[in-house]
C-alpha positions as a printed Julia matrix, in Angstrom:
388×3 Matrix{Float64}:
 33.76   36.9    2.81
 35.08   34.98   5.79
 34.21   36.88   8.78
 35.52   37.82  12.82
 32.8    38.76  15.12
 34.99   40.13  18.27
 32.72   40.69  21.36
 34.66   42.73  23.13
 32.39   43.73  26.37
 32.28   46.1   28.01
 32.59   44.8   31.55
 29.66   43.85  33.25
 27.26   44.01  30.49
 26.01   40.04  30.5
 29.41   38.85  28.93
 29.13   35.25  30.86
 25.76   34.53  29.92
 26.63   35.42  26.26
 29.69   32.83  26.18
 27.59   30.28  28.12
 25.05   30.53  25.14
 27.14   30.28  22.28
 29.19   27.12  23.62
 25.45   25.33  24.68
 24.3    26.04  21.43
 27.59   25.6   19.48
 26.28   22.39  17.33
 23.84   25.3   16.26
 25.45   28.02  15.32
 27.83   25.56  13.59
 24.62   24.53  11.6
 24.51   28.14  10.43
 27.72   28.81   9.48
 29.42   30.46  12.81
 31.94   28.82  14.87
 32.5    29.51  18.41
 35.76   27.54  18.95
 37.08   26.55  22.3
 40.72   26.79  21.95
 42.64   23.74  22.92
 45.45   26.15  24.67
 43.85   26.94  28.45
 44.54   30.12  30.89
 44.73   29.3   34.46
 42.16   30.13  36.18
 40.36   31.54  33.13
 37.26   30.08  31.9
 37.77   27.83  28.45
 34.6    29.81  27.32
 36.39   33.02  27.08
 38.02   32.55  23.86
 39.19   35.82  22.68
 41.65   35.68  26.14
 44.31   35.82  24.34
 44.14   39.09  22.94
 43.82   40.89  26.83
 45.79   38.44  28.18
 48.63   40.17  30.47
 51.79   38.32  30.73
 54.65   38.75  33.86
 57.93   36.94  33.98
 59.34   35.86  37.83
 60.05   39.43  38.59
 56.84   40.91  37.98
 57.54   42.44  34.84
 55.68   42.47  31.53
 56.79   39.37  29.7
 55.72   41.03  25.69
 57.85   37.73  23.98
 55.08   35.67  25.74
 52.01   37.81  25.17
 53.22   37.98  21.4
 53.4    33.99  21.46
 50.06   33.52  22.96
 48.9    36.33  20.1
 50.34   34.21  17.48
 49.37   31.26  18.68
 45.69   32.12  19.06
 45.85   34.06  15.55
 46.8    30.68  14.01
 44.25   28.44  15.47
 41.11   31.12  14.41
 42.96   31.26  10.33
 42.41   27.6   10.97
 39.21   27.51  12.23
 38.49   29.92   9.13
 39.01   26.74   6.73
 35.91   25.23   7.56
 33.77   28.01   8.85
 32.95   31.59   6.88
 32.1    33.36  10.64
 34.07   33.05  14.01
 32.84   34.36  17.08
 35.1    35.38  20.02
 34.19   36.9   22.9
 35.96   38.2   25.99
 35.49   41.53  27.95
 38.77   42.05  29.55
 39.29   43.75  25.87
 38.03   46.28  26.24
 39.68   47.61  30.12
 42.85   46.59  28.81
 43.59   48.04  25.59
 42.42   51.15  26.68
 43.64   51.5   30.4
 46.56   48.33  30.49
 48.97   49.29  27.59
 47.73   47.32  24.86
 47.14   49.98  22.58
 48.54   48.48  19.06
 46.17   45.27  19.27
 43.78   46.95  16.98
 46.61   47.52  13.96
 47.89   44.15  14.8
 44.24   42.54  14.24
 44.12   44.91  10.84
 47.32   43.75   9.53
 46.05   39.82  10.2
 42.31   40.46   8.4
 44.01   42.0    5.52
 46.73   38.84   5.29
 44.3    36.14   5.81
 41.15   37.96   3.72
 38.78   38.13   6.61
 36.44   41.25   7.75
 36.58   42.08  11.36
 33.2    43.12  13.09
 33.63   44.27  16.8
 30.36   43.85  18.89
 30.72   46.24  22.34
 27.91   46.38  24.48
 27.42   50.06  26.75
 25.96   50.21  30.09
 24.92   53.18  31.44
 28.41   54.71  33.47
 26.86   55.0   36.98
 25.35   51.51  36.55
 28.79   49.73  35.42
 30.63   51.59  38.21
 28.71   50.06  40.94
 28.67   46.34  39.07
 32.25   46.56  38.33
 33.55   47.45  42.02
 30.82   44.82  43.55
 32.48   42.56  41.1
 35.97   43.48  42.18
 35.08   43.59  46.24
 33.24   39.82  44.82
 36.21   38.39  43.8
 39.04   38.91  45.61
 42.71   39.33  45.16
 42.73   42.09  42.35
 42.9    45.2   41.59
 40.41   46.92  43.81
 39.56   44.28  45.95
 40.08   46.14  49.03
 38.96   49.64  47.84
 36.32   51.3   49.19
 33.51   52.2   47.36
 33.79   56.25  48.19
 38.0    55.81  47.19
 37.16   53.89  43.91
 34.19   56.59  42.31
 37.06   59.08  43.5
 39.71   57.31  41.07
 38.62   54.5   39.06
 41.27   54.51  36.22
 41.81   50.98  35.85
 37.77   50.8   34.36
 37.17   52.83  30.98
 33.97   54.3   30.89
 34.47   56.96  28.36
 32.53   55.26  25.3
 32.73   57.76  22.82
 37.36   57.99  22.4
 37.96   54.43  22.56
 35.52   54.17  19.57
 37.09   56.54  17.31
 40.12   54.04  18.21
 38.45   51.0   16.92
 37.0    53.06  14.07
 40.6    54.22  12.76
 41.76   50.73  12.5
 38.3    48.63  11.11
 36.03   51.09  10.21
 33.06   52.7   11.58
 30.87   50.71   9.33
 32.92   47.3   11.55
 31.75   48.45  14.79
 28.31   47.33  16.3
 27.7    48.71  18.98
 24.77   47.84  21.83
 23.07   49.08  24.77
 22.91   47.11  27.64
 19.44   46.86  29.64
 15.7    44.97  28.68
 14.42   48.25  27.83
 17.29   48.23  24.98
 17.65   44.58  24.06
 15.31   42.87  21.23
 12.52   41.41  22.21
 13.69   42.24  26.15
 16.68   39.13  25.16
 20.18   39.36  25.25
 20.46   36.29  23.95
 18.34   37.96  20.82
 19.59   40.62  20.7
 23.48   39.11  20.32
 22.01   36.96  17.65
 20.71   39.94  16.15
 23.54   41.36  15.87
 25.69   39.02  14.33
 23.15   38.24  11.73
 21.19   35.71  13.44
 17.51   35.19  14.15
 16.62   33.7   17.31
 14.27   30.46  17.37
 13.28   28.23  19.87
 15.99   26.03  19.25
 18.14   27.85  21.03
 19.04   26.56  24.39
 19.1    28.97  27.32
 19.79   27.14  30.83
 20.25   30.15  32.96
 19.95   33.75  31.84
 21.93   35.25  35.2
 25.38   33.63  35.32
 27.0    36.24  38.26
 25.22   37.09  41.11
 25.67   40.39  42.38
 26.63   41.07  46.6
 23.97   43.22  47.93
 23.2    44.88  51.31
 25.96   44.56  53.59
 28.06   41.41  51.71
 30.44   43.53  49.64
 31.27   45.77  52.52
 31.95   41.96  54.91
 34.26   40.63  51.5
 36.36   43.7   51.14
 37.75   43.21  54.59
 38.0    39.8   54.45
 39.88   40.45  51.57
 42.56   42.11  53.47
 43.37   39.1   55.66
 46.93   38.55  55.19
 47.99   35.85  53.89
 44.64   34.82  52.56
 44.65   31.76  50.23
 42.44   31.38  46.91
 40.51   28.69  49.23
 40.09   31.09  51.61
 39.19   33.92  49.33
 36.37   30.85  47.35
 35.07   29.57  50.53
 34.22   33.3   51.84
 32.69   34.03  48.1
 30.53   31.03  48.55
 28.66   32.27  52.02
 28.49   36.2   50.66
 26.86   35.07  47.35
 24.58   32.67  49.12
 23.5    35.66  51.69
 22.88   38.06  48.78
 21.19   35.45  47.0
 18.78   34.94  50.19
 17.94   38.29  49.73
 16.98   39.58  46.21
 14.94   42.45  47.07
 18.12   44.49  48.11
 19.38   44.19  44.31
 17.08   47.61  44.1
 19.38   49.07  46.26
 22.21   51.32  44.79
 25.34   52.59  45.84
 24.48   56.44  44.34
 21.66   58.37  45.68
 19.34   59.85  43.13
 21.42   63.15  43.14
 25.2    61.87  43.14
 23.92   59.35  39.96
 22.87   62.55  37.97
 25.45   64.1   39.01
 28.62   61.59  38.39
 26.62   60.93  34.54
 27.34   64.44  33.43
 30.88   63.39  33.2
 29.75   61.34  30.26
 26.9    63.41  29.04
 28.85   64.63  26.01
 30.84   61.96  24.91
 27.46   59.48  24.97
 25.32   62.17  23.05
 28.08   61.95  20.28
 27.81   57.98  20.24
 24.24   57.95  19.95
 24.49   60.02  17.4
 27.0    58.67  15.28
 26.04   54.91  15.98
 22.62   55.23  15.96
 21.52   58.53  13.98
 19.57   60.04  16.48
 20.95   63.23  18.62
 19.13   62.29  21.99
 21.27   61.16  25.27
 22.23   57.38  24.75
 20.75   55.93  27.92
 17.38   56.87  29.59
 18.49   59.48  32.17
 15.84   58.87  34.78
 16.95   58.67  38.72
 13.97   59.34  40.15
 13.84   55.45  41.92
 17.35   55.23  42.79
 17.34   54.09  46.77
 20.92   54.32  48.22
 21.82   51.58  50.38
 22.39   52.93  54.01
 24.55   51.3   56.22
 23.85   51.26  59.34
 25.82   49.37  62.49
 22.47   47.17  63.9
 22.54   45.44  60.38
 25.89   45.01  60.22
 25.83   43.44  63.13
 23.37   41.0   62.2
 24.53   40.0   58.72
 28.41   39.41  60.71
 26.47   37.11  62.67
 24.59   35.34  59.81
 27.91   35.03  57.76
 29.62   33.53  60.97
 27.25   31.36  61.3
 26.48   30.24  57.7
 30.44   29.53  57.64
 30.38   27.9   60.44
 27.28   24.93  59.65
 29.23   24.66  55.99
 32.57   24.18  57.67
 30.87   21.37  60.0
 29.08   19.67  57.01
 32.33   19.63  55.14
 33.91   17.93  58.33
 30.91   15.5   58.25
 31.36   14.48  54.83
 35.22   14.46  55.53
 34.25   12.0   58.25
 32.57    9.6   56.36
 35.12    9.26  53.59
 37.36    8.77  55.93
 35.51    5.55  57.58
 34.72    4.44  53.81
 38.31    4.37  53.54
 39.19    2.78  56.86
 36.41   -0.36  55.61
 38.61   -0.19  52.71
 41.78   -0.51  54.34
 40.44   -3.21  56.85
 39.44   -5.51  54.01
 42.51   -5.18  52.41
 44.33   -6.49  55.37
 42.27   -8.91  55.84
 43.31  -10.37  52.25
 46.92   -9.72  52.8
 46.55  -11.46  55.78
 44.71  -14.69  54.45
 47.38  -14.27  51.26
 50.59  -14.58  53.7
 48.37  -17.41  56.31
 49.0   -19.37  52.19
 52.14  -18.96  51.24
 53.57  -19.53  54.57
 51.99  -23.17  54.28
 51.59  -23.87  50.24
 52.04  -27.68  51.08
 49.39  -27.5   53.58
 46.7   -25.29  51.03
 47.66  -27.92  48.38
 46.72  -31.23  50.3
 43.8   -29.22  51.44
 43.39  -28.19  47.97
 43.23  -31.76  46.95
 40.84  -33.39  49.61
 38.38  -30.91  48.71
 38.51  -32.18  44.65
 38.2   -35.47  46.33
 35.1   -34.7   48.07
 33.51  -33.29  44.97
């Protein structure tokens, strides 16, 4: 039986690292039976790696409005080339985590009836893989990610107005389940927790394997477990206003990315900082107390809470005016060395170009010296033979 594994998320729950993997170790996995196609159609400004994009992709016509003729083309289109991919492989792998925000919180409720009705045409079995990270946990990646990235949704929220209304992220496990389940089956749903302490073997990358069938071997190639690095300290807090320049260009909004992520990564001991203090974390889980219980339960056969509901070493990140201070200057700086190397480098392709340009003339100018006098180069032309 041919066969769709759908990795659908959940945000921030290694996503990137996972499609890195499979498309380094494609000739693999192709060895094995599984595909992991990149599709030949590409998203701008989405990565080629996400390949299930075109099942959360959201499409707007010039006036900003939902364009549903060209989000059903790009269904269709991406339906045909996985039926196709089907003829030469028995297991397809797509993965993209946008899924699972936007059928659930963006409208695209009927995607799960429309991938039915296709599995039951084309005689293939649908297995979703979602991936859970503890709520308080995701919150804090997911609006660090947001601040991180700039022009979206979010991107200029602050972190006190986002935990107040944050109804753009789903993070109610146990509903959107039940969803999935109507459609595929309970028994099609494989669901994961994310964190070392839940992983096999401590892996993702195992783990994922595990769970599509898969045991991992040391042929697998892993060139960098960490694909997104996190803004710590004072960095998110410096983006989100930057990110409310107007008129700020995606250069602008890259080039200030770059000197944040190199700051944070400068200074990894502040990833054990949190955004929660021990008691708000305890407190903002028992919104999700219940409905985890039930998924741990009913996914895993075991009536205990689904994550490990220790907060005992949460440290909340203080802010305080004298470090502010400093990291403004350290970002100002850091900007300001990158933005004279770039003018250094500009420099010297620009006197590459001018040696360039002065040879040229040079020949155009020895070229016209000729044909103004051809009789002239050919007697000279001739005496030389002569000589010889």
């Amino acid at each position: 039986m041919k066969t769709l594994y759908l990795h659908i998320g959940t945000p921030k729950t290694g996503t990137t690292s996972l499609q890195h993997f499979c498309t380094e170790n494609a000739e693999l996995l192709q060895e094995k039976g599984y595909c992991y196609p990149i599709f030949p159609h590409k998203f701008r400004q989405t990565n080629i790696m996400r390949n299930a994009f075109f099942l959360s992709v959201k499409c707007y016509d010039e006036n900003r409005e939902a364009d549903l003729v060209e989000e059903e083309r790009m269904f269709r289109q991406g339906m045909d080339f996985v039926i196709d991919t089907f003829r030469k492989y028995d297991k397809v792998i797509l993965s993209d985590e946008a899924i699972w925000n936007v059928v659930f919180r963006r409208g695209k409720d009927d995607l799960w009836t429309k991938l039915r009705k296709e599995a039951e045409k084309n005689n293939f079995t649908i297995k979703v893989i979602v991936y859970f990270r503890r709520q308080d946990s995701l919150a804090i990646s997911w609006w660090k990610q947001k601040i991180k990235v700039g022009q979206r949704l979010y991107s200029r929220t602050t972190w006190e107005n986002f935990i107040e209304n944050s109804s753009r992220l789903e993070m109610n496990y146990y509903e959107p389940l039940k969803v999935i389940e109507k459609e595929i089956g309970q028994e099609n749903i494989i669901v994961r927790r994310f964190g070392r302490e839940y992983f096999k073997n401590g892996s993702i990358f195992e783990d994922f394997l595990d769970a599509i069938g898969l045991k991992y071997s040391s042929k697998f190639v892993i060139t960098e477990e960490q694909r997104n690095t996190a803004l710590v300290g004072n960095t998110p807090e410096i983006k989100r206003i930057l990110n409310g320049i107007p008129g700020l260009t995606h250069r602008d909004n890259v080039f200030f990315r770059r000197i944040l992520v190199g700051m944070s990564d400068e200074t990894p001991e502040l990833n054990k900082k949190t955004l929660f203090s021990s008691e708000e974390a305890q407190q903002f889980m028992e919104r999700y107390k219940d409905g985890n219980r039930k998924v741990m339960k009913e996914y895993f056969g075991k009536d205990e809470d689904l994550f490990r509901m220790d907060f005992s070493n949460y440290d909340k990140w203080i802010q305080t005016e004298e470090e502010m201070e400093k990291d403004i200057i350290r970002f100002t700086g850091k900007a300001l060395i990158n933005l004279r190397n770039e003018n250094t480098e500009l420099k010297k392709q620009v006197n590459e170009l001018e040696e360039v340009l002065s040879e040229q003339r040079r020949e155009i100018e020895e070229m016209k010296q000729k044909l103004d006098n051809p009789l002239g180069n050919i007697m000279s032309s001739l005496k030389r033979k002569k000589r010889k």
